[in-house]
PQR file of N, CA, C, O and H, with PARSE charges and radii, in Angstrom:
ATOM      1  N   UNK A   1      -8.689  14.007  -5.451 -0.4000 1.5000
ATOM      2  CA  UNK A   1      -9.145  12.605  -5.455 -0.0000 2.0000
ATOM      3  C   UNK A   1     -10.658  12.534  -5.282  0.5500 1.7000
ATOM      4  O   UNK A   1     -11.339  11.674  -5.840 -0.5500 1.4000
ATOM      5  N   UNK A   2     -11.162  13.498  -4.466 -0.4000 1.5000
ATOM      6  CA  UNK A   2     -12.501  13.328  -3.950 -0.0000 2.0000
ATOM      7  C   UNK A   2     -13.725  14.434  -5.048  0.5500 1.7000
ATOM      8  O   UNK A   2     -14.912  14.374  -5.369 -0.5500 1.4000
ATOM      9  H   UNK A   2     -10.609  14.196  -4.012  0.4000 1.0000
ATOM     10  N   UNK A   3     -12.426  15.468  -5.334 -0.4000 1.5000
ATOM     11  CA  UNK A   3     -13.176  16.417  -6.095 -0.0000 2.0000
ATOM     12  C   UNK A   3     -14.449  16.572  -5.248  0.5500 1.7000
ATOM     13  O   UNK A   3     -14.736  15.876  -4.274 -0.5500 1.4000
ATOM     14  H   UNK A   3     -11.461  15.516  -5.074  0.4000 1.0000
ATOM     15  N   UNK A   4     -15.189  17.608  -5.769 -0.4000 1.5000
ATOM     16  CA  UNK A   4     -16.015  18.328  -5.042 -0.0000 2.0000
ATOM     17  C   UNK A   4     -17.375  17.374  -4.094  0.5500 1.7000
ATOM     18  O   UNK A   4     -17.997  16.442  -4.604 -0.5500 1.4000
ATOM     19  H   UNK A   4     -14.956  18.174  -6.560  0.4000 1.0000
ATOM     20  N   UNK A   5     -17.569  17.817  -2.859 -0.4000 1.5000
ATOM     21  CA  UNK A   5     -18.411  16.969  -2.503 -0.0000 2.0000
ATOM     22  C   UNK A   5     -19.779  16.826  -2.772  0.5500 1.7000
ATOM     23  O   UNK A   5     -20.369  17.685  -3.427 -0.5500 1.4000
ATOM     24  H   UNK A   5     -17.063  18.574  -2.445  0.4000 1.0000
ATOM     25  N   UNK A   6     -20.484  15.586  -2.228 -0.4000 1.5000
ATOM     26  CA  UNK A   6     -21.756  15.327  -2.929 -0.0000 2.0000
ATOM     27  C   UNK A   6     -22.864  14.935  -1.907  0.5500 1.7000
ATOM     28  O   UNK A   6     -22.671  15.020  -0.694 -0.5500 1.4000
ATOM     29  H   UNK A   6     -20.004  14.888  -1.697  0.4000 1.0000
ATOM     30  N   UNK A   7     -23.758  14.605  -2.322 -0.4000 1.5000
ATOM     31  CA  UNK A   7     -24.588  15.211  -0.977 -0.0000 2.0000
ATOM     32  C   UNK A   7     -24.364  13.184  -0.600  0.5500 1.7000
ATOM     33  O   UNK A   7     -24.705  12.522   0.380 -0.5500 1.4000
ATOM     34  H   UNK A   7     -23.915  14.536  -3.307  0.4000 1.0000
ATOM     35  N   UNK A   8     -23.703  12.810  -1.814 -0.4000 1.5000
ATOM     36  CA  UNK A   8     -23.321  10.924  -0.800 -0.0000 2.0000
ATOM     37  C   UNK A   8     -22.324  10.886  -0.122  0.5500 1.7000
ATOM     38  O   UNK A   8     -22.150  10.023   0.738 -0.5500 1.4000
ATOM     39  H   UNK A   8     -23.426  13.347  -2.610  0.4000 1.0000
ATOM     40  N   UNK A   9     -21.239  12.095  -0.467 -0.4000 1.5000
ATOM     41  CA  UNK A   9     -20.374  12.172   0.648 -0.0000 2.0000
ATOM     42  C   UNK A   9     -20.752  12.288   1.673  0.5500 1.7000
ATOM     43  O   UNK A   9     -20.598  11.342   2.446 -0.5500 1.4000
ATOM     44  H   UNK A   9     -21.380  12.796  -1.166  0.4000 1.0000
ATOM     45  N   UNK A  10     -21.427  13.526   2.136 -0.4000 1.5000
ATOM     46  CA  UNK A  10     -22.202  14.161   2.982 -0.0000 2.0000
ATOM     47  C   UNK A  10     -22.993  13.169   3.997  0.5500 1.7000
ATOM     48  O   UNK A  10     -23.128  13.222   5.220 -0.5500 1.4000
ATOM     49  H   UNK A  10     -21.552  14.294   1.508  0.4000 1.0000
ATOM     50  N   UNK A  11     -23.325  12.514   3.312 -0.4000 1.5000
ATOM     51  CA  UNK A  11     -24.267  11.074   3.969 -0.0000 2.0000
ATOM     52  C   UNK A  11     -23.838  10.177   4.605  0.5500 1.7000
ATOM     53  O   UNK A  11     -24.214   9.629   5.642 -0.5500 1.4000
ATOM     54  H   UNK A  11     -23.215  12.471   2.320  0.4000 1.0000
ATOM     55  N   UNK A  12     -22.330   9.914   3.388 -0.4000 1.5000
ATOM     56  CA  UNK A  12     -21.820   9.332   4.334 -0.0000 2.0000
ATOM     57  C   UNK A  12     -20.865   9.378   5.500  0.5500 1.7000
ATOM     58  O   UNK A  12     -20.365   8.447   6.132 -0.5500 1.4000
ATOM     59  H   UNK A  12     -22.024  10.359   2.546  0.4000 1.0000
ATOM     60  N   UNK A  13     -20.701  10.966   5.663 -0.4000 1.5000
ATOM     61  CA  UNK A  13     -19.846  11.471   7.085 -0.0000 2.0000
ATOM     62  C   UNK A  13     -21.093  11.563   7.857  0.5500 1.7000
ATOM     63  O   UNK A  13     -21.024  11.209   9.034 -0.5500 1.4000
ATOM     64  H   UNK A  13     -21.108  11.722   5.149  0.4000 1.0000
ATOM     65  N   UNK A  14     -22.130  11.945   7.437 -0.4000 1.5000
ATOM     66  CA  UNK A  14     -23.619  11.961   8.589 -0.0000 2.0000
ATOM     67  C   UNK A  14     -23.812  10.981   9.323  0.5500 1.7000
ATOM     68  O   UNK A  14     -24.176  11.027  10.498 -0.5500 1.4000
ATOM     69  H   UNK A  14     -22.186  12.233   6.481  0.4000 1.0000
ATOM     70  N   UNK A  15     -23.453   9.500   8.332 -0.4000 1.5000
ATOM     71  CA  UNK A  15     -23.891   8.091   8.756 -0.0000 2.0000
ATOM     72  C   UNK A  15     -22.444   7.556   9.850  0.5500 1.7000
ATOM     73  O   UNK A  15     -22.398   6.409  10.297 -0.5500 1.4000
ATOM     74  H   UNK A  15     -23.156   9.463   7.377  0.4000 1.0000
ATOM     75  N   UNK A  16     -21.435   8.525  10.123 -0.4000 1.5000
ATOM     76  CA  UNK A  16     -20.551   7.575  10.745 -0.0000 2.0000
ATOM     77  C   UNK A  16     -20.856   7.625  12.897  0.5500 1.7000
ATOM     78  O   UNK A  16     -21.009   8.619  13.607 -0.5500 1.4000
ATOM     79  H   UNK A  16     -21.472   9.456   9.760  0.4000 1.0000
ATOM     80  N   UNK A  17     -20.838   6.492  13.202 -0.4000 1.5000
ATOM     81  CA  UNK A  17     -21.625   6.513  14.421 -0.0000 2.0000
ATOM     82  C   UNK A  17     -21.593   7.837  15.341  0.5500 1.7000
ATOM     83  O   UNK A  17     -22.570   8.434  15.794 -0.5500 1.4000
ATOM     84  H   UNK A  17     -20.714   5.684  12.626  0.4000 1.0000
ATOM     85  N   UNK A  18     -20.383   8.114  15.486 -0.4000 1.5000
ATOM     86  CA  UNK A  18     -20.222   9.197  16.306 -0.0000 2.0000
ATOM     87  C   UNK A  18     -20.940  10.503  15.779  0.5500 1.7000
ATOM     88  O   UNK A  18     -21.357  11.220  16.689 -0.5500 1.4000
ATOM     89  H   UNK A  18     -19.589   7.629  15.118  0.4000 1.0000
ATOM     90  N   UNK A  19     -21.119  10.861  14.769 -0.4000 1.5000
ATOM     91  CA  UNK A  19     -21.990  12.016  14.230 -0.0000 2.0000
ATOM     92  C   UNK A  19     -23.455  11.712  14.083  0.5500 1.7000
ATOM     93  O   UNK A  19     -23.857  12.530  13.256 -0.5500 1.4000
ATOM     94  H   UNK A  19     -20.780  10.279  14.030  0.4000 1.0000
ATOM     95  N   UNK A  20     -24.493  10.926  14.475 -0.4000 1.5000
ATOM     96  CA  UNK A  20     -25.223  10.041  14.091 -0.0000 2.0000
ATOM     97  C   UNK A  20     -26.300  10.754  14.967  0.5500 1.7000
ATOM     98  O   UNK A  20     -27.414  10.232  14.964 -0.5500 1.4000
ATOM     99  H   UNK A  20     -24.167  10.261  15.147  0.4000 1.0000
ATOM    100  N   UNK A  21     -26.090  12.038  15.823 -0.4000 1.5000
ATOM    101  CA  UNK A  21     -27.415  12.684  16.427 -0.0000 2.0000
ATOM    102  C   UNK A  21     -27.186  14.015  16.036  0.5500 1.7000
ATOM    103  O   UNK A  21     -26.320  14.694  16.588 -0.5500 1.4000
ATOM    104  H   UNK A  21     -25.184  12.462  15.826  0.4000 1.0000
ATOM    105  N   UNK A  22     -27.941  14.469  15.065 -0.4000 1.5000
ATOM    106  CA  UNK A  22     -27.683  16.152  14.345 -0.0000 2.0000
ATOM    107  C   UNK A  22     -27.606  17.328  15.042  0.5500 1.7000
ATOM    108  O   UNK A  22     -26.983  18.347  14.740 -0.5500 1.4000
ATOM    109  H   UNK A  22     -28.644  13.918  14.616  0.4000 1.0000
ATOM    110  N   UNK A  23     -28.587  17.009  16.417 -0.4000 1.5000
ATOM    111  CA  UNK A  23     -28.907  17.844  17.330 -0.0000 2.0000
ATOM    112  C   UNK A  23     -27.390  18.548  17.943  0.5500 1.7000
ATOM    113  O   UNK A  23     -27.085  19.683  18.309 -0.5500 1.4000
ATOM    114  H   UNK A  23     -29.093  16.182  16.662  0.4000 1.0000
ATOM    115  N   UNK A  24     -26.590  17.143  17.832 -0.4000 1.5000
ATOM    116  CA  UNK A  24     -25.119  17.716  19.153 -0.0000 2.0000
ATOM    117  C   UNK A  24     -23.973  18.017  18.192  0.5500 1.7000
ATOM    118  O   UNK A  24     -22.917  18.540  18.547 -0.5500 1.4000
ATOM    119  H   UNK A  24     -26.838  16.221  17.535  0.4000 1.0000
ATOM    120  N   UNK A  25     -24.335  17.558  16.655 -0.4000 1.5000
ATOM    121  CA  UNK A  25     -22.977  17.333  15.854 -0.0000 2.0000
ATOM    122  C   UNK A  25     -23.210  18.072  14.998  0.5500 1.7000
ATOM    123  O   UNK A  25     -22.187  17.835  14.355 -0.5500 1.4000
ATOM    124  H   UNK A  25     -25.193  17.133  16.366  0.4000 1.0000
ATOM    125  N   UNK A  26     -23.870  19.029  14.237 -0.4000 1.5000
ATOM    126  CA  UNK A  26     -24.133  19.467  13.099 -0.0000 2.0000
ATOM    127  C   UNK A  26     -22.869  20.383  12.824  0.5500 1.7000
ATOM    128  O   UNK A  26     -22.291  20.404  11.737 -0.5500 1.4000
ATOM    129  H   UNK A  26     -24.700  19.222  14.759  0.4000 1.0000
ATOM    130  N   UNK A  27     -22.612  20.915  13.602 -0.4000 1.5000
ATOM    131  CA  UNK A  27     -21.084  21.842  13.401 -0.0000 2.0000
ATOM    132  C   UNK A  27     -20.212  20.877  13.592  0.5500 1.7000
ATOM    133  O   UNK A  27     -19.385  21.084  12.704 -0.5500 1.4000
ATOM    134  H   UNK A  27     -23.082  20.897  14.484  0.4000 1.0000
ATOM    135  N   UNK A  28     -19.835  19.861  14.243 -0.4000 1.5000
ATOM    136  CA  UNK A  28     -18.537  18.907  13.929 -0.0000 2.0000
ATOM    137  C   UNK A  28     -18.929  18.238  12.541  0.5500 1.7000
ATOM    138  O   UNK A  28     -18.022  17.947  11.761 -0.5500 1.4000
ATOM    139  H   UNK A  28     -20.506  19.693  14.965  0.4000 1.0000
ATOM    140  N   UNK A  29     -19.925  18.049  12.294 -0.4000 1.5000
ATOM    141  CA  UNK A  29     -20.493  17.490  10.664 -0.0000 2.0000
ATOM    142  C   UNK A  29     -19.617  18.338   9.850  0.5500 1.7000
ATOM    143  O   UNK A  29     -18.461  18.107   9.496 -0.5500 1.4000
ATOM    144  H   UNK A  29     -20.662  18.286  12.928  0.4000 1.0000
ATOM    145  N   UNK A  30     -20.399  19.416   9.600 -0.4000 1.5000
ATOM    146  CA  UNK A  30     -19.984  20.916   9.353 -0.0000 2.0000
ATOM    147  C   UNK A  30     -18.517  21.304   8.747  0.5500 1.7000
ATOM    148  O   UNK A  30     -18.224  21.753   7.639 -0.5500 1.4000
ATOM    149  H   UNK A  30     -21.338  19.603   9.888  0.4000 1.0000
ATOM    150  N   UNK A  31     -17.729  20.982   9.828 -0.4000 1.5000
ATOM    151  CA  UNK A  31     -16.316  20.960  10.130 -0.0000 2.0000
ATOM    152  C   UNK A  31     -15.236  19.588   9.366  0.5500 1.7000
ATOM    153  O   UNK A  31     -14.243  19.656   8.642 -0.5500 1.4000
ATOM    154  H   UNK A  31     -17.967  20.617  10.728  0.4000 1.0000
ATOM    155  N   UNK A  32     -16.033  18.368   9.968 -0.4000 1.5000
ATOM    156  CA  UNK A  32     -15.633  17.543   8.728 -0.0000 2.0000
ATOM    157  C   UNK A  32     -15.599  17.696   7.635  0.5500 1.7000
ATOM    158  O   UNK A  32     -14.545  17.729   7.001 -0.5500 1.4000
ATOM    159  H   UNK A  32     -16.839  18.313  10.556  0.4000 1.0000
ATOM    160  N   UNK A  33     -17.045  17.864   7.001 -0.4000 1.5000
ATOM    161  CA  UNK A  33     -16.805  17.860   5.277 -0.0000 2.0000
ATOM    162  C   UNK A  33     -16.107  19.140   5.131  0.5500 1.7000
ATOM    163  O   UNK A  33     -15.831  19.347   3.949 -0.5500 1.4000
ATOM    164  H   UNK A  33     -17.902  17.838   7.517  0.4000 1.0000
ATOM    165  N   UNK A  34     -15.708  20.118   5.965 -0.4000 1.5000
ATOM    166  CA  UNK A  34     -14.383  21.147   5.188 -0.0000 2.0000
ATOM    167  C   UNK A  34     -13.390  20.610   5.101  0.5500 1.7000
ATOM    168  O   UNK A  34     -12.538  20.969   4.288 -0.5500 1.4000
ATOM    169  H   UNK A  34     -15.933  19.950   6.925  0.4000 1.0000
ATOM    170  N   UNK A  35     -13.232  19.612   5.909 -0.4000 1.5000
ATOM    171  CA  UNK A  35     -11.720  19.113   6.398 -0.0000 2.0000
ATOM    172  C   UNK A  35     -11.872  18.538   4.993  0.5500 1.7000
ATOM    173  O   UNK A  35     -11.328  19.283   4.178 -0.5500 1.4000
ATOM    174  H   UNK A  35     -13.924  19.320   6.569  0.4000 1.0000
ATOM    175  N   UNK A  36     -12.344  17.627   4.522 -0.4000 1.5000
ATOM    176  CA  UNK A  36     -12.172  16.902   3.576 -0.0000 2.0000
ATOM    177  C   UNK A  36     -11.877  17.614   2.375  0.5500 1.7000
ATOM    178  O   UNK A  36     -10.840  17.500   1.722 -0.5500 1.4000
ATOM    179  H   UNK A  36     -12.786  17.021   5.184  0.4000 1.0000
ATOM    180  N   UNK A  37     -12.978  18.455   2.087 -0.4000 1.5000
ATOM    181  CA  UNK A  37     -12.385  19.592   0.846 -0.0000 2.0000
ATOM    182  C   UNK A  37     -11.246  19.806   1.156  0.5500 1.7000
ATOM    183  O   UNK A  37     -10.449  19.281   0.379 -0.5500 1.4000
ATOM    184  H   UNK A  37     -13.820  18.548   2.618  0.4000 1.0000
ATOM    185  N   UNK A  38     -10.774  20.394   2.021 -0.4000 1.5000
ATOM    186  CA  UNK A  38      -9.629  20.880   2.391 -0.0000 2.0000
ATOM    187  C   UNK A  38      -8.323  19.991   2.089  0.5500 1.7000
ATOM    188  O   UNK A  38      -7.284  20.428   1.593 -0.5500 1.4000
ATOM    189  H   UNK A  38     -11.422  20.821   2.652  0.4000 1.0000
ATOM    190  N   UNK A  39      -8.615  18.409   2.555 -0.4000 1.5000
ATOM    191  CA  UNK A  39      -7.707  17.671   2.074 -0.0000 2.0000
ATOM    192  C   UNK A  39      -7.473  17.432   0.802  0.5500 1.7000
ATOM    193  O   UNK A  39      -6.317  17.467   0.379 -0.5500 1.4000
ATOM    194  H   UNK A  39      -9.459  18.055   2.958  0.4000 1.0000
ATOM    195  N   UNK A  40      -8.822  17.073  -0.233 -0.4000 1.5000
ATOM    196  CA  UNK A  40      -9.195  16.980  -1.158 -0.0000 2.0000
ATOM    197  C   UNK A  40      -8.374  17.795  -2.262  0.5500 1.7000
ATOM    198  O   UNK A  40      -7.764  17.285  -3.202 -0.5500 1.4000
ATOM    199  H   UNK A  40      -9.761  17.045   0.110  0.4000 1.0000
ATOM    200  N   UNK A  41      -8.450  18.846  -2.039 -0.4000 1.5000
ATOM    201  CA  UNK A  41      -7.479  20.200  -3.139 -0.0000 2.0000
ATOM    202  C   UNK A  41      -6.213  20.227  -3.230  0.5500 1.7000
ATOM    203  O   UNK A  41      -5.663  21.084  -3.922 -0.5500 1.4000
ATOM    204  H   UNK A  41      -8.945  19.261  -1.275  0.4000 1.0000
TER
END
């Protein structure tokens, strides 16, 4: 459905509040957009 991600996906899991300081989240970031591929396939 999502087919491969894009850097607006990306943006927009960056932009959701709880991920919103890079410093503490970059690996739960990280971890999301796999999840999504992951769902995605």
């Amino acid at each position: 459905m999502f087919g491969r991600p894009t850097m607006q996906l990306i943006l927009a899991v960056a932009q959701e509040p709880q991920r919103n300081d890079w410093s503490v989240n970059v690996l739960e970031l990280q971890a999301t957009v796999e999840r999504i591929i992951i769902t995605a396939e």
